[in-house]
C-alpha positions as CSV (number, residue, x, y, z in Angstrom):
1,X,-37.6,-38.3,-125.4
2,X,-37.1,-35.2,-123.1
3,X,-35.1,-34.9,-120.1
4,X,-33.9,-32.2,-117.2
5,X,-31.4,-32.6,-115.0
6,X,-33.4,-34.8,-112.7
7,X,-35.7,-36.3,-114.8
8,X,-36.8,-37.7,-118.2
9,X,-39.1,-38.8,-120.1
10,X,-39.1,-42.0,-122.5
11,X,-40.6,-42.9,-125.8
12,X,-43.7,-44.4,-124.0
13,X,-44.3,-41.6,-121.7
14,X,-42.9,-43.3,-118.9
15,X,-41.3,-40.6,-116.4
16,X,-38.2,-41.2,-114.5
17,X,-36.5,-39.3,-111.5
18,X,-32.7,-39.1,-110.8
19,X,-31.9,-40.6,-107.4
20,X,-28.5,-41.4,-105.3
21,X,-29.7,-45.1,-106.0
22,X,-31.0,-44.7,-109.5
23,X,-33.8,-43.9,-111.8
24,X,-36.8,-44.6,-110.4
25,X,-40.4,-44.1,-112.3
26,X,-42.4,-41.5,-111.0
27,X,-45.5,-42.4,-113.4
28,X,-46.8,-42.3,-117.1
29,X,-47.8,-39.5,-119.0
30,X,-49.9,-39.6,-122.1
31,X,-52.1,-36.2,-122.1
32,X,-49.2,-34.3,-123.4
33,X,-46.1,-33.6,-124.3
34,X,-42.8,-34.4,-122.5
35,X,-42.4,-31.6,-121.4
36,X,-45.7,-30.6,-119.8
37,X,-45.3,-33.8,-118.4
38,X,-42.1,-32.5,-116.4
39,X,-43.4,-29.6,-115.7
40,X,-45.9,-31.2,-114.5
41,X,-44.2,-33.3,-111.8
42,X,-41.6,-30.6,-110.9
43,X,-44.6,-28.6,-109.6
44,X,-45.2,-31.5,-107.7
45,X,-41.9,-31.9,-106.2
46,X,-42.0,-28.1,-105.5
47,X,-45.2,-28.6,-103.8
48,X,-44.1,-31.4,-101.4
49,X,-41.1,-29.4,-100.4
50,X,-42.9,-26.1,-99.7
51,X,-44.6,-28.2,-97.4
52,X,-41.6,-29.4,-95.9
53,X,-40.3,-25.7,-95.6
54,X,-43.8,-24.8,-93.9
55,X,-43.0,-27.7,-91.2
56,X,-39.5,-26.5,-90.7
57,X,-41.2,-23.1,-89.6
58,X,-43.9,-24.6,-87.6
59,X,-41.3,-26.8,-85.7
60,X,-39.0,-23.6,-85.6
61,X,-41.3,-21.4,-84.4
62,X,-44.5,-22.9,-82.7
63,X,-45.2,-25.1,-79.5
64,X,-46.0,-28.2,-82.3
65,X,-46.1,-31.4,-80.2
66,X,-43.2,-34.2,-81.0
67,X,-46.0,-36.9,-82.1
68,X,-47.8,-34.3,-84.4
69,X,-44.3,-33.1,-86.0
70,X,-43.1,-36.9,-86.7
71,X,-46.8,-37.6,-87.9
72,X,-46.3,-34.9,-90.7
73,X,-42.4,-35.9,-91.1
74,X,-43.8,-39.4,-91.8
75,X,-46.8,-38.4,-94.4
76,X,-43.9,-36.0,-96.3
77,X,-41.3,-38.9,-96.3
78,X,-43.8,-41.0,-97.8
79,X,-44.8,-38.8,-100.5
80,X,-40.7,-38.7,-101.1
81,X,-40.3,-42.2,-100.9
82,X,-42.9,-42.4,-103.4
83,X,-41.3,-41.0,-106.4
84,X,-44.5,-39.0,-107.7
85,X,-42.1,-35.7,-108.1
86,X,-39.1,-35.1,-110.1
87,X,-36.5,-33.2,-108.3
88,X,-33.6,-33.5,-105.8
89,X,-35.7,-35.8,-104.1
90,X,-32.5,-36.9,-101.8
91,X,-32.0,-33.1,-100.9
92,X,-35.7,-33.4,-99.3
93,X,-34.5,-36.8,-97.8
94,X,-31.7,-35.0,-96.1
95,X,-34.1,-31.8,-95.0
96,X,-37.0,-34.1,-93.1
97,X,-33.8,-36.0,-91.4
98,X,-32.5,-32.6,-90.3
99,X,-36.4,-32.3,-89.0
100,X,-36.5,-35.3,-87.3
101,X,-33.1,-34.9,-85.5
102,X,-34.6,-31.0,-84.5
103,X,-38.0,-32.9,-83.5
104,X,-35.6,-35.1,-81.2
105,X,-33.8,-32.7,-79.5
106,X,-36.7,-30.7,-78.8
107,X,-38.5,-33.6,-77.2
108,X,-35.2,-34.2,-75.2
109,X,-35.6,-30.4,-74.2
110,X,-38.7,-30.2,-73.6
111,X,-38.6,-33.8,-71.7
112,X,-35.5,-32.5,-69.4
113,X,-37.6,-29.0,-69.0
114,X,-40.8,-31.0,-68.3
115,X,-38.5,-33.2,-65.5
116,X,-37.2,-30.1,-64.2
117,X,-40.7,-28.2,-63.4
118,X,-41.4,-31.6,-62.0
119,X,-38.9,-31.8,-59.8
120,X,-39.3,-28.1,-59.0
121,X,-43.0,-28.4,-58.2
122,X,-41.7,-32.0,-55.7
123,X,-39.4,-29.3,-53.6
124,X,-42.2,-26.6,-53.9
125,X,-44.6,-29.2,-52.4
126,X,-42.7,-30.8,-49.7
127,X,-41.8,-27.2,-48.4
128,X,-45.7,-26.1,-48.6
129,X,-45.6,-29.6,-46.7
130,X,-43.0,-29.1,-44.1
131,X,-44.4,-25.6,-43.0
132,X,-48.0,-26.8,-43.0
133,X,-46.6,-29.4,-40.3
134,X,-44.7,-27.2,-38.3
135,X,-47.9,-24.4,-38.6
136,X,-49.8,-27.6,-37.1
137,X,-48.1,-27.4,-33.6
138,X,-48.6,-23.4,-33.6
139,X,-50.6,-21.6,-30.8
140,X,-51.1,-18.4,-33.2
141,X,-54.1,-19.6,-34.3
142,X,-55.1,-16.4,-36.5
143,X,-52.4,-16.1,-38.7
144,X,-51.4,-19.8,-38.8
145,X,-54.9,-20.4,-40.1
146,X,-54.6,-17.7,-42.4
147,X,-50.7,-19.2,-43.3
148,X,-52.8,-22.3,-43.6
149,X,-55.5,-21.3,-46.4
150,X,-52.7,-19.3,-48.0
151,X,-50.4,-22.4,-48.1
152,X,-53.8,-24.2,-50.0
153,X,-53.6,-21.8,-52.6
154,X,-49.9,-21.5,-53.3
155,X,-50.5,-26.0,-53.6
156,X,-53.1,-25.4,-56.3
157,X,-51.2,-23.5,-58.5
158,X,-48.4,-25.9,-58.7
159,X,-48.1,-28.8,-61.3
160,X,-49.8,-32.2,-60.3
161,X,-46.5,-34.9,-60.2
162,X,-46.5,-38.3,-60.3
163,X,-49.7,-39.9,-58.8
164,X,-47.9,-41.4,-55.6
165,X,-45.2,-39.1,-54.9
166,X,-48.7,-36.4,-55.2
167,X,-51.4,-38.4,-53.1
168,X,-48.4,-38.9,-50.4
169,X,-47.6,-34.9,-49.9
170,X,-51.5,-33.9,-50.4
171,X,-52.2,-36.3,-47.1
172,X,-49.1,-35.1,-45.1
173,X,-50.3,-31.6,-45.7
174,X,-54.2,-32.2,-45.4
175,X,-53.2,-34.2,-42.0
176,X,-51.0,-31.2,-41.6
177,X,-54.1,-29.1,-41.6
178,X,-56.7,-31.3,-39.8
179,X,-54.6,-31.7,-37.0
180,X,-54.3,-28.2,-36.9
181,X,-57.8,-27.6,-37.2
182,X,-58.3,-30.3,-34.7
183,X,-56.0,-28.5,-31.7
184,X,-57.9,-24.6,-32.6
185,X,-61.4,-26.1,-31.9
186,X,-60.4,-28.1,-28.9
187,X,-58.6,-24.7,-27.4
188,X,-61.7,-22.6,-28.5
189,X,-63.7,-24.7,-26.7
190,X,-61.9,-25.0,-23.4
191,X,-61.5,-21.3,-24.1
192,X,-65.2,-21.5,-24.1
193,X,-65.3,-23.4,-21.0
194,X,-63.0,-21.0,-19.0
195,X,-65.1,-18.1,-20.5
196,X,-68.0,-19.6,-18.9
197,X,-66.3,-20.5,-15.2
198,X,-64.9,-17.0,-15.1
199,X,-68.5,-15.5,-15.9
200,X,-69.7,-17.5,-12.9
201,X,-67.3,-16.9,-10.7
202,X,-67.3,-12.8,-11.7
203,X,-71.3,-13.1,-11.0
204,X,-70.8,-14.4,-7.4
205,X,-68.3,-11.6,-6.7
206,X,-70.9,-8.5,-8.3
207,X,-73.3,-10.1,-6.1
208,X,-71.2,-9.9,-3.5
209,X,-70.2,-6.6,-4.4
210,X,-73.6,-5.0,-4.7
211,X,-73.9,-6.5,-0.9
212,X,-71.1,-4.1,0.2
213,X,-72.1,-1.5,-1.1
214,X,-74.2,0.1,1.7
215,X,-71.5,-0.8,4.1
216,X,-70.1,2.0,6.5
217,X,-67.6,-0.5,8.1
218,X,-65.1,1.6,6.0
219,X,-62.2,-0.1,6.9
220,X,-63.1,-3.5,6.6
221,X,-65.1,-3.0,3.8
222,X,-62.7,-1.6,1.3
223,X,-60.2,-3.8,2.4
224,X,-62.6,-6.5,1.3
225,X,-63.5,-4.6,-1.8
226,X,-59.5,-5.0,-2.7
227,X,-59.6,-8.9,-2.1
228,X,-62.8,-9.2,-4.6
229,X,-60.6,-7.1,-7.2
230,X,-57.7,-9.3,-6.9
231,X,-60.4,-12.4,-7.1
232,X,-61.4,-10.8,-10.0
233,X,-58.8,-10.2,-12.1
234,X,-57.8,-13.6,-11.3
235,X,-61.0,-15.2,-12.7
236,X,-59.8,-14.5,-16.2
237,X,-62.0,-13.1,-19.0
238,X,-65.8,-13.8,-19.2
239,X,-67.4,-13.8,-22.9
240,X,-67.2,-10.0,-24.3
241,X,-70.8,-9.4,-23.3
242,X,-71.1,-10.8,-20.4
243,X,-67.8,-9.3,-19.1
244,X,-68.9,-5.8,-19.9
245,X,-71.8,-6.3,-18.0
246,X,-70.5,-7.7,-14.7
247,X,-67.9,-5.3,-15.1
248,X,-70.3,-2.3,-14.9
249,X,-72.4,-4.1,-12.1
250,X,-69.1,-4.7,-9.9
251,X,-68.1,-1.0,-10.5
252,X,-70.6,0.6,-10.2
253,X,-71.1,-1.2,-6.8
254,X,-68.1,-0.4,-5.6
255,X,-68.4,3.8,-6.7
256,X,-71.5,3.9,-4.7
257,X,-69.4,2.7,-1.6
258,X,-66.5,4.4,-1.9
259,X,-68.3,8.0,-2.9
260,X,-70.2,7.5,0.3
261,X,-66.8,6.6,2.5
262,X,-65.0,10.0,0.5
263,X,-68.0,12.4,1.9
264,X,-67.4,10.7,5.5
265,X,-63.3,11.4,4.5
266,X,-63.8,14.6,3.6
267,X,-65.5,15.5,7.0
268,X,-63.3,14.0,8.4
269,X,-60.4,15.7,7.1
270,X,-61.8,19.0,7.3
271,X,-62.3,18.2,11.5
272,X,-58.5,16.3,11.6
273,X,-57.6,19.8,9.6
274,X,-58.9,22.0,12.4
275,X,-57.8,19.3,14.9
276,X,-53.5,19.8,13.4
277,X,-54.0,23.8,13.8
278,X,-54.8,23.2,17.6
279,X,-52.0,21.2,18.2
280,X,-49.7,23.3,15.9
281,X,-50.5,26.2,18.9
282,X,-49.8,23.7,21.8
283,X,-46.2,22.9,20.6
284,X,-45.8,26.1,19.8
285,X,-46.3,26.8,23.7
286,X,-43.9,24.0,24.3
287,X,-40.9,24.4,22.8
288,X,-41.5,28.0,24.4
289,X,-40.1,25.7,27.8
290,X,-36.9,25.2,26.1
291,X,-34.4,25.9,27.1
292,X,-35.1,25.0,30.5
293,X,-34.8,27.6,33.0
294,X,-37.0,26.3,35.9
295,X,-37.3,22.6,35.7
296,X,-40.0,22.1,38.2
297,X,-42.3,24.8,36.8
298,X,-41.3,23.7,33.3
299,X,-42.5,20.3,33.9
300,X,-45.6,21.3,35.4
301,X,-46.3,23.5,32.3
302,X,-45.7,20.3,30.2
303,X,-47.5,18.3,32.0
304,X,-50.7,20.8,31.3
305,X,-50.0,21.4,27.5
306,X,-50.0,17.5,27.4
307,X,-53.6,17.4,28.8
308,X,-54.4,19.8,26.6
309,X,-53.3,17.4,23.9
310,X,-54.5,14.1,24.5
311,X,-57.9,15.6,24.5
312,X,-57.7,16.7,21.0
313,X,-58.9,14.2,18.2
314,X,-57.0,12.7,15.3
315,X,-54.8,15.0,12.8
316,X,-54.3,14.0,9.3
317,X,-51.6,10.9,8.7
318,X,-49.4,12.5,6.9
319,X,-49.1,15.7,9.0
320,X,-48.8,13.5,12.2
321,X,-45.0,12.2,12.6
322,X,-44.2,16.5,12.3
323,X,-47.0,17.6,14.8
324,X,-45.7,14.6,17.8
325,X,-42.1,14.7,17.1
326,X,-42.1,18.9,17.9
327,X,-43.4,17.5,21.3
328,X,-41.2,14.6,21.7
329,X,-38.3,16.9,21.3
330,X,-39.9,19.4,23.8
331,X,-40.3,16.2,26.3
332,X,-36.4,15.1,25.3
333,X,-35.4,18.3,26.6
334,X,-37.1,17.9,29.8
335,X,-36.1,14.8,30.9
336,X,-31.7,16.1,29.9
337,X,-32.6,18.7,32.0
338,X,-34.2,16.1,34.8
339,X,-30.9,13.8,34.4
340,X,-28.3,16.4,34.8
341,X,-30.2,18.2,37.7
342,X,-30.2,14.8,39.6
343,X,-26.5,14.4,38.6
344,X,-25.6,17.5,40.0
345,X,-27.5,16.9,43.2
346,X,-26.0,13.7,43.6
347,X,-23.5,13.4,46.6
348,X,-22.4,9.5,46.1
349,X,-21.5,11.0,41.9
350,X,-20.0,14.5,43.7
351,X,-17.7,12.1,45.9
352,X,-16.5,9.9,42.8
353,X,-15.5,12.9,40.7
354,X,-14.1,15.1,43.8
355,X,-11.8,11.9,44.6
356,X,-11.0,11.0,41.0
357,X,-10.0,14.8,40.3
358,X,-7.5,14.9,43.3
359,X,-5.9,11.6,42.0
360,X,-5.6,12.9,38.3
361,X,-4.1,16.4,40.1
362,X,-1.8,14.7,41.8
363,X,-0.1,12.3,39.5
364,X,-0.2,16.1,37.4
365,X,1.8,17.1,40.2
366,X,4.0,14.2,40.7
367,X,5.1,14.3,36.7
368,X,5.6,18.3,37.1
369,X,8.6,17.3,39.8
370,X,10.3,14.1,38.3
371,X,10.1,16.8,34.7
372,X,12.2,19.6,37.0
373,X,14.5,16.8,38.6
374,X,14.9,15.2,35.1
375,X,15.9,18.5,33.4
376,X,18.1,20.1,36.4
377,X,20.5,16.6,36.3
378,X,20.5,16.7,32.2
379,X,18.8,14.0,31.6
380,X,16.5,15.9,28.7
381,X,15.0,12.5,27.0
382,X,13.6,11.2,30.1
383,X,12.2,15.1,30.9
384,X,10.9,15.1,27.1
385,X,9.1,11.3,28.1
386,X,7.6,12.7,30.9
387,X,6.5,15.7,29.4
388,X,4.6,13.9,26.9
389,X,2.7,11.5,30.0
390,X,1.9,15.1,31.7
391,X,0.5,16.1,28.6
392,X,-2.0,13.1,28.7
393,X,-2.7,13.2,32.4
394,X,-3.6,16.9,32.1
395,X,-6.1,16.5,29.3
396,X,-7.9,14.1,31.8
397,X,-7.2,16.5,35.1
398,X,-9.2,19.1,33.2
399,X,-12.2,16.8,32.2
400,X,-12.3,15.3,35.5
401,X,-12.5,19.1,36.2
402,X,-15.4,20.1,34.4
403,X,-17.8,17.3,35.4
404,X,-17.0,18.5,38.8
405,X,-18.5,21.9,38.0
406,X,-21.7,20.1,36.7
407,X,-22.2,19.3,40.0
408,X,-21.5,22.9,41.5
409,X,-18.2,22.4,43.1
């Protein structure tokens, strides 16, 4: 009989392994010796748990699925639980338990981390969702359609979830998106439909415009040229081709007009030109009248320069309030000269300042003797009061005074 330290083998080549529950017969052996036959079965047992070591790596190491580590845990505990090995078979017991507890806690890991991309990729959805729907009431319909397709792409790179909780946030964000699509063809198209009013309306108003354009009724003409610019801008955009083209049509109409009224202008200006220098000379000659010496030949000479001047033609606008008010002052100054002549020669006026200036001079006079009086009995504060009234009386004595020389006396 031979043995090792966890195995023998019997008289009758039966060969037994050592376990925490007893021998247990691994097999027969009759090709050799005893000890060949250990060997034999030791290799064995080494093989199995090389194996085993190879799986610890792999689980260790490598992405190896849960079902395909507990399959290979299984097939290795069964060739244990067989007993065709002599070794510490419990040792190798205790090593694929160790596997299977690792085996678990990865699958709890990975389970939890699987959970957790899921319920990562549920927010990332429902936001792609919740800005789809607010991009679906947007007016920018450029970059909200680009948003839009970029939002599509962002959706396909995320994890698929649960069947419902997907199909529910793919149709709130493809309604997201048709309703979207929905509003941006319904405003292209009244866009379209505007387009196409403003191009007719615009087409009436170049017609209209190309009708003007031989017009000499200046006035009226570019004052009606105005109201069709106004229309026009208030028609809104044509299409792009279109509007170039009425646009050239309505311009061009209006720069034969207008160059035509700017050679009448600039005759005209040249002749209001000549026109300003004339009357430039005349109120020169005018305010030569001033001041007035000789009102009656003054007024005649006025009267002649003014002759002179309503026969000239128009000067320009801006040159005009300058030219008229030089003569307006001149004709002022004749009609001051009119007022204070006829004041002077007035005998009703003479009377009413002759009689007011005695009255003022006497009350002056009256004050001068109650003043001497006052002062001679020593009664100073009434003289002082009186004093001060004189003062007052004699400012108006020598006004009255004056206007009594205006009328030469």
């Amino acid at each position: 009989m031979s043995s090792d330290p966890w195995g023998r083998v019997d008289e009758t080549g039966t060969v037994y392994v050592r376990t925490a529950d007893g021998e247990q017969v691994v097999g027969s052996w009759q090709a050799g010796s005893p000890a060949e036959a250990l060997a034999y079965f030791e290799r064995k047992y080494e093989g199995i748990a090389v194996e085993i070591g190879l799986l610890e790596r792999r689980v260790k190491t490598t992405d190896l699925s849960a079902k395909d580590a507990t399959t290979a845990i299984e097939h290795l505990r069964t060739q244990v639980d067989e007993h065709h090995a002599v070794g510490d078979l419990d040792a190798l017991r205790k090593r694929l338990d160790a596997l299977v507890a690792t085996v678990e806690s990865r699958r709890e890991e990975r389970k939890a981390q699987k959970a957790k991309q899921a319920d990562e990729a549920k927010h990332a959805k429902e936001a792609l969702v919740a800005e789809a729907e607010e991009l679906a009431q947007s007016e920018q319909w450029r970059s909200a359609g680009e948003r839009l397709r970029a939002l599509v792409d962002t959706w396909k790179g995320l994890p698929r979830l649960d069947r419902k909780s997907d199909d529910e946030l793919w149709h709130r964000f493809s309604h997201a998106r048709s309703a979207f699509s929905k509003r941006r063809k319904a405003h292209f198209a009244s866009l379209d439909a505007q387009r196409e009013e403003a191009r007719k309306v615009k087409e009436k108003l170049v017609v209209e415009a190309e009708a003007l354009s031989g017009s000499t009724d200046w006035g009226t003409t570019a004052a009606r040229y105005r109201d069709l610019m106004t229309q026009w801008k208030a028609a809104g955009r044509a299409q792009r081709e279109a509007e170039d083209e009425l646009w050239n049509r309505f311009r061009g109409a209006q720069d034969v007009f207008f160059a035509a009224r700017g050679e009448v202008f600039a005759e005209r200006d040249a002749e209001q030109g000549e026109n300003l220098k004339v009357k430039e000379e005349l109120a020169d000659e005018a305010e030569k009248l001033v001041p007035v010496r000789d009102l009656k030949a003054a007024r005649a000479a006025f009267r002649a320069l003014n002759e002179r001047w309503e026969a000239i033609g128009h000067v320009p606008r801006d040159a005009r309030p300058k030219v008229e008010g030089r003569m307006q002052a001149v004709e002022r100054a004749l009609q001051e000269a009119e007022e204070a002549e006829w004041r002077r020669t007035n005998p009703e006026a003479r009377a009413r300042a002759a009689g007011l200036t005695g009255q003022l001079q006497a009350a002056v006079d009256k004050l001068r003797g109650q003043i001497d009086a006052a002062r001679a009995s020593g009664n100073n504060a009434r003289a002082d009061k009186l004093a001060r009234e004189l003062e007052g009386r004699q400012a108006l004595l020598d006004q009255a005074l004056k206007g009594l020389e205006e009328f030469g006396g």
